[in-house]
C-alpha positions as CSV (number, residue, x, y, z in Angstrom):
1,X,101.4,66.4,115.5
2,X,100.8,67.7,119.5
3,X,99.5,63.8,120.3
4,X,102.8,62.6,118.7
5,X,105.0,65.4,120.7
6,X,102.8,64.6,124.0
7,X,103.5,60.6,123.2
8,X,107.2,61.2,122.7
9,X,107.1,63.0,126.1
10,X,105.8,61.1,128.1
11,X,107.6,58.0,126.6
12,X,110.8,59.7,127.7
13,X,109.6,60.3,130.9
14,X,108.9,57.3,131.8
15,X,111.8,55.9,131.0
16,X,113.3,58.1,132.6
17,X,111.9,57.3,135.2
18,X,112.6,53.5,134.8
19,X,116.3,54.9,135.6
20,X,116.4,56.4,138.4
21,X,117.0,54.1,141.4
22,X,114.1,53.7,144.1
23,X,114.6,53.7,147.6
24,X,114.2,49.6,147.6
25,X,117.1,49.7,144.9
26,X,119.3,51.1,147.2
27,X,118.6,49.1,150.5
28,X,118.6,45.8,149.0
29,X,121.8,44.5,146.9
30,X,125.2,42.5,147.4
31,X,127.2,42.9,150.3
32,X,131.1,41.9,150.4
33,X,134.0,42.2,152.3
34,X,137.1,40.7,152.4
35,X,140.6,40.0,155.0
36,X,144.3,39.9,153.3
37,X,146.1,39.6,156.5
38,X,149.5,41.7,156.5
39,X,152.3,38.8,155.8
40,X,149.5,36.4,154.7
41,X,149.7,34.7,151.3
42,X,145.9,34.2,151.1
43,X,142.7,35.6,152.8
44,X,139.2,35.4,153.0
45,X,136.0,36.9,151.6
46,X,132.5,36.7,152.0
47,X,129.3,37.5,150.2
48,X,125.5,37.7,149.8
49,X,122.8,39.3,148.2
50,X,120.7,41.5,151.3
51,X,117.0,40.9,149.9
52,X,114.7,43.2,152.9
53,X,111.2,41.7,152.6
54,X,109.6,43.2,155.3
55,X,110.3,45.6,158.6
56,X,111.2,41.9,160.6
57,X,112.7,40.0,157.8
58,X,115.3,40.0,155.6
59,X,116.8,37.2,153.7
60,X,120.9,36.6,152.6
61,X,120.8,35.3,149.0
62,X,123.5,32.5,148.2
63,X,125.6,33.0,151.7
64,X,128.9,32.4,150.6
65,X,132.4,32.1,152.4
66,X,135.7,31.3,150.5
67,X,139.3,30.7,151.5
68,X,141.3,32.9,148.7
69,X,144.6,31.3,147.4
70,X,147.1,31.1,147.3
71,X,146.4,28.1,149.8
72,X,147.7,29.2,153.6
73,X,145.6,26.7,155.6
74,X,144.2,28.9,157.5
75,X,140.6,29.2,158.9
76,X,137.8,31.6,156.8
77,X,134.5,32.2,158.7
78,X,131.5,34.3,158.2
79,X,128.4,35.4,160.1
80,X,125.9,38.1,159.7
81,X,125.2,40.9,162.3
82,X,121.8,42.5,162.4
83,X,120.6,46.0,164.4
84,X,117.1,46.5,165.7
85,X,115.4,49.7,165.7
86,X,115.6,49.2,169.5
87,X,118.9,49.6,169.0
88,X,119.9,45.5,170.3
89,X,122.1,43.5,168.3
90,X,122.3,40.0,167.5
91,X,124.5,38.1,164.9
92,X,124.4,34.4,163.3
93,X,126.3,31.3,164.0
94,X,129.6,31.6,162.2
95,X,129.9,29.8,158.9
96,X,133.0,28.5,158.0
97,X,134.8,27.1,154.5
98,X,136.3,24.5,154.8
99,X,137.0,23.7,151.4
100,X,140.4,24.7,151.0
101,X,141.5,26.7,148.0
102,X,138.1,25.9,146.3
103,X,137.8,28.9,143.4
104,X,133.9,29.1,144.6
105,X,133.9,29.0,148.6
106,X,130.9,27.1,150.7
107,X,128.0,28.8,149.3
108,X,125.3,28.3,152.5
109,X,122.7,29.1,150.0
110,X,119.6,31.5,151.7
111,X,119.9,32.7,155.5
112,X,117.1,33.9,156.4
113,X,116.9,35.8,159.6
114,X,113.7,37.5,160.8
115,X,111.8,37.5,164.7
116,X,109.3,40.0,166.5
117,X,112.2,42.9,166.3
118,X,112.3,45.4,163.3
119,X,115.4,45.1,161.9
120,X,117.2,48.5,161.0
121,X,120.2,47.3,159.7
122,X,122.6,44.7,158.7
123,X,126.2,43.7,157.2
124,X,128.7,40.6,157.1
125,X,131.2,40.2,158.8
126,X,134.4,37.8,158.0
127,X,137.6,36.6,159.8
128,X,140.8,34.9,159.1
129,X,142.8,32.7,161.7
130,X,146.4,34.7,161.2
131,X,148.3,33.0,164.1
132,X,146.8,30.9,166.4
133,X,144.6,32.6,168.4
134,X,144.2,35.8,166.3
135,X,141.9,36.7,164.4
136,X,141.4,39.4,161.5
137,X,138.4,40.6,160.8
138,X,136.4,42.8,158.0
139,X,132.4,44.2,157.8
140,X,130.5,44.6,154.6
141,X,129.4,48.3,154.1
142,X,126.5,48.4,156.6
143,X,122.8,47.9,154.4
144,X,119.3,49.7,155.5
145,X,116.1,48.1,155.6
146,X,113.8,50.4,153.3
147,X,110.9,49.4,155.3
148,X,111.6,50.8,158.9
């Protein structure tokens, strides 16, 4: 009777256990954010999964940047900013879609960004062309890598 009690213990425990979110749980994960210019009909988003692998490398699963409808013709970009435990910055090329009203975006597939730097932290960042010449922007919730 006790090795069945013990058994049923530790089985909830461990599950319990299984549960609870780990450090790496909460670094890694998908990262949006999204413009709806004031007087704009449409907008723009962007989105990734943040994947840390290491203290120098992290890698942005299925990049993707999407025009939202309805269709406004104006330009969506995306890039991704990065801080080093140094404190320096540095930020990708800008990705844009160029697809129109395309109910999926430009998916870029994997970004991978890593160097001799740790990497502390990153988030996207996206923009939409208002009015010629101005730009609004948006930042994902900012992600920590576990691992520095």
């Amino acid at each position: 009777m006790k090795t069945r009690i013990l058994g049923a213990v530790l089985g909830i425990a461990a599950l319990s256990g299984l549960l609870v979110p780990s450090p790496a749980q909460a670094k890694d994960g998908v990262s949006t954010a999204r413009v709806n210019p004031a007087g704009a009909h449409g907008g723009g988003s962007v989105r990734a999964t943040v994947d840390f692998v290491n203290r120098k490398k992290v890698v942005f699963r299925n990049f993707t940047v999407r025009d939202i409808c309805p269709g406004d013709n104006l330009p969506v970009r995306a890039r991704i900013w990065w801080k080093h435990t140094d404190g320096t910055t540095g930020y990708s090329a800008w990705k844009w879609d160029r697809n129109g009203c395309s109910d999926k975006g430009t998916n870029f597939g994997n970004v991978t960004r890593s160097g001799s730097k740790s990497i502390s932290k990153v988030y996207l960042q996206v923009a939409v062309n208002f009015r010629p010449g101005q730009w609004v922007y948006d930042i994902s919730p900012i992600r920590d890598n576990q691992y520095t």
